[in-house]
VOBA-1610 file (N, C-alpha, C; in pm, whole numbers, padded with zeros to 5 digits, always signed):
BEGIN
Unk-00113-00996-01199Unk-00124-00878-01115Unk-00075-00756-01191Unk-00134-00638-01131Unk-00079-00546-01214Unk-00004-00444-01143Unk+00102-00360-01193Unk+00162-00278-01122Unk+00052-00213-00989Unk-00055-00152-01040Unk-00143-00100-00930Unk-00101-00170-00791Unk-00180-00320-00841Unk-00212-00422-00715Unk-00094-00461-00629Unk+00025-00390-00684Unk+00179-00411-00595Unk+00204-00296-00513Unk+00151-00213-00616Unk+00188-00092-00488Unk+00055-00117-00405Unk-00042-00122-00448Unk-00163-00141-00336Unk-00112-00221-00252Unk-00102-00339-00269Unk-00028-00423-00153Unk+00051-00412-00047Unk+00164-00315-00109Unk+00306-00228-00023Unk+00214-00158+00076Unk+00143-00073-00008Unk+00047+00106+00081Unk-00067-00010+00200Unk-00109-00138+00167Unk-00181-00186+00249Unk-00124-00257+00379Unk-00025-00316+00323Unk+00125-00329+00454Unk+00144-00286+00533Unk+00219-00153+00483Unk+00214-00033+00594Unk+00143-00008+00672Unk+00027+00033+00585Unk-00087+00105+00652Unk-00175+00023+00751Unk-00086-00168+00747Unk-00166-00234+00872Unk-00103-00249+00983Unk+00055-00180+00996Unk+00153-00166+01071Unk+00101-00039+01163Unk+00081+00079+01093Unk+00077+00153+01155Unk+00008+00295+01034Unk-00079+00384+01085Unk-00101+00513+01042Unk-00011+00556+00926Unk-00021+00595+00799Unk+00062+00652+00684Unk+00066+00716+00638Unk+00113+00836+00606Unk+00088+00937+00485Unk+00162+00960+00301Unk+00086+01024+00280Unk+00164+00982+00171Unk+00264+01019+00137Unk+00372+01083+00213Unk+00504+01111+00184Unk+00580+01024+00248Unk+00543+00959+00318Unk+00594+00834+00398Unk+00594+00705+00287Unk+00464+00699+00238Unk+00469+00591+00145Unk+00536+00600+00040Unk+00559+00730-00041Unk+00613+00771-00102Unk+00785+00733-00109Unk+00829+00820+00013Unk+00968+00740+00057Unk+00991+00620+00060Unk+00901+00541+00136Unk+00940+00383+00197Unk+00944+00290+00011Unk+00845+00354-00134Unk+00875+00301-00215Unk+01010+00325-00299Unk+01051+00455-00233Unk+01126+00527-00333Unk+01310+00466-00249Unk+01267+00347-00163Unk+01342+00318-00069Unk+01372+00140-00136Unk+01239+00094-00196Unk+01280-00003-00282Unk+01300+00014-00457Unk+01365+00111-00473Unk+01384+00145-00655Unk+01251+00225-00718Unk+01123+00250-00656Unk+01020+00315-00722Unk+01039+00441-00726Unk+01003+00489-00847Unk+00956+00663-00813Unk+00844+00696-00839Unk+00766+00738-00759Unk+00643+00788-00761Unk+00620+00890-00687Unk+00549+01009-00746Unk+00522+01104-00788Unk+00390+01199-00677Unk+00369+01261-00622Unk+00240+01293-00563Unk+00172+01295-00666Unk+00179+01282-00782Unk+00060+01288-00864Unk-00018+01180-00906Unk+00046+01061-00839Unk+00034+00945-00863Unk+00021+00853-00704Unk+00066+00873-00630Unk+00029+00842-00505Unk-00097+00866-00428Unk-00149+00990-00449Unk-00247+01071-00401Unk-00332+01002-00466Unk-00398+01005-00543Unk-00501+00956-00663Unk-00526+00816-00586Unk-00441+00747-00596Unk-00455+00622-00523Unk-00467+00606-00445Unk-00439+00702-00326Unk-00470+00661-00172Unk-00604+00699-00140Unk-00649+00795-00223Unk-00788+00833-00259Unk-00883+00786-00314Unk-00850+00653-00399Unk-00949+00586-00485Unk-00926+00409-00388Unk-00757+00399-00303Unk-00807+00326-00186Unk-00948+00306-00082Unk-00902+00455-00071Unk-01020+00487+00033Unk-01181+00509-00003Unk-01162+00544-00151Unk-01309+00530-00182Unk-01387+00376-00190Unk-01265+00265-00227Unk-01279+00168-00259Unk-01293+00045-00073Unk-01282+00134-00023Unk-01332+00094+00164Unk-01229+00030+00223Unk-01096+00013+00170Unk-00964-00038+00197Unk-00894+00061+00304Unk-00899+00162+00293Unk-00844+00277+00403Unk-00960+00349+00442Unk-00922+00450+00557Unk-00953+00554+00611Unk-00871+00663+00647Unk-00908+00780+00593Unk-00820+00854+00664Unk-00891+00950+00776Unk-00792+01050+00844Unk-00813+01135+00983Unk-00747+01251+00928Unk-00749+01389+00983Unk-00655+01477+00991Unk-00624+01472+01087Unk-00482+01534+01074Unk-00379+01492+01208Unk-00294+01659+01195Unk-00262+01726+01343Unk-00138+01794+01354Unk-00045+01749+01335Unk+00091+01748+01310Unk+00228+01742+01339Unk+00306+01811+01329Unk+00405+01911+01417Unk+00518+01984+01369Unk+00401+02081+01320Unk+00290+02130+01326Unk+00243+02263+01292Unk+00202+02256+01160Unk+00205+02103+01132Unk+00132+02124+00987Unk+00024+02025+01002Unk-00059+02034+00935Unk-00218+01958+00920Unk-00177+01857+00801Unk-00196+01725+00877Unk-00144+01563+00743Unk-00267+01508+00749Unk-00266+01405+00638Unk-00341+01331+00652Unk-00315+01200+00699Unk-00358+01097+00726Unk-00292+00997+00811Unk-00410+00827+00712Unk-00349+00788+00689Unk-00447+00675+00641Unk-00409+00549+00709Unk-00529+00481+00716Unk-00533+00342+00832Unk-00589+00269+00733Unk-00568+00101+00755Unk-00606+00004+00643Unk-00791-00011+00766Unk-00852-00042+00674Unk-01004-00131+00712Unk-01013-00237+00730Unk-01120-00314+00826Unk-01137-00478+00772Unk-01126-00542+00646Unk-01193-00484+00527Unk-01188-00490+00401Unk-01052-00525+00354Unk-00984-00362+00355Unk-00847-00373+00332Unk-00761-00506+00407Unk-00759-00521+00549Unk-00732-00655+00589Unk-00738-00776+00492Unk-00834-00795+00426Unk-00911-00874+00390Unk-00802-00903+00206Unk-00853-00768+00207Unk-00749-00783+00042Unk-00618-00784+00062Unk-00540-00743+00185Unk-00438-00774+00153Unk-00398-00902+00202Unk-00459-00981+00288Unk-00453-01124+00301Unk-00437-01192+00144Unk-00563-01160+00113Unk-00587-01238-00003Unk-00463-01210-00064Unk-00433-01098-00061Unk-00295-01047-00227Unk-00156-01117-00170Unk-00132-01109-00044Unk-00020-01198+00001Unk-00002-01341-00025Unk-00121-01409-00010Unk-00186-01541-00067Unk-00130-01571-00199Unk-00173-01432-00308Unk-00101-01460-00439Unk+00019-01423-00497Unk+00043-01348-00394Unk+00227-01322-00450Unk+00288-01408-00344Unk+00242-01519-00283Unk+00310-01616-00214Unk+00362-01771-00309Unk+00180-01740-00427Unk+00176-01878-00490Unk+00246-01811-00618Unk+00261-01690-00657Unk+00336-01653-00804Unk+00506-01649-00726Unk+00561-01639-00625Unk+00712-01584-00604Unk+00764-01779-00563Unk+00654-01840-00557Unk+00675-01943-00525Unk+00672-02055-00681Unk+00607-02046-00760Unk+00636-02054-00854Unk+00741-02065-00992Unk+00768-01884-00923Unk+00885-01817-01026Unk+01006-01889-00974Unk+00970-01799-00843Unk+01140-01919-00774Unk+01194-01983-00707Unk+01061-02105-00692Unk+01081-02217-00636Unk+01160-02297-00730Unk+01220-02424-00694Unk+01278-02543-00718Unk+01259-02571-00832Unk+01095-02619-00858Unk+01062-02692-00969Unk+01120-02641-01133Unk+01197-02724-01180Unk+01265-02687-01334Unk+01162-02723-01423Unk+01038-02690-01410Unk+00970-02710-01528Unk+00948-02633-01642
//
């Protein structure tokens, strides 16, 4: 897996919990040791969504105009699958077996 496909995973999480933006996602990584950057978040939530994993809406709040991104069936779909494999790699690394 590659760094991408972890944060994709995290941003697909969320975003099946509930509506996200990217200063939210931003925080919630910068909440487990990441720093990332709007210059680097954006790009991706954008090439998410081109890629049919999200959607976004404009939204009011507090008088400012956000964007709000929601995961897709698709997205459902991949992040099933990606949980699947960081279930069989964390299980692996640090499971039991001393091989």
């Amino acid at each position: 897996m590659k760094y991408r496909d972890f944060l994709t995973l995290h941003i697909l999480h969320h975003a099946k919990k509930e509506g996200i933006t990217g200063t939210f996602i931003m925080k919630e990584l910068e909440r487990h040791g990441y720093s990332i950057s709007p210059g680097t978040i954006y790009p991706l939530l954008h090439s998410l969504e081109e890629e049919g994993l999200l959607h976004s809406r404009w939204e009011v709040r507090n008088g400012k105009r956000i964007r709000i991104y929601e995961i897709t069936e698709e997205g459902v779909k991949v992040l099933e699958e990606g949980k699947k494999k960081v279930r069989e790699l964390c299980s692996e690394i640090l499971g039991d077996n001393d091989e």
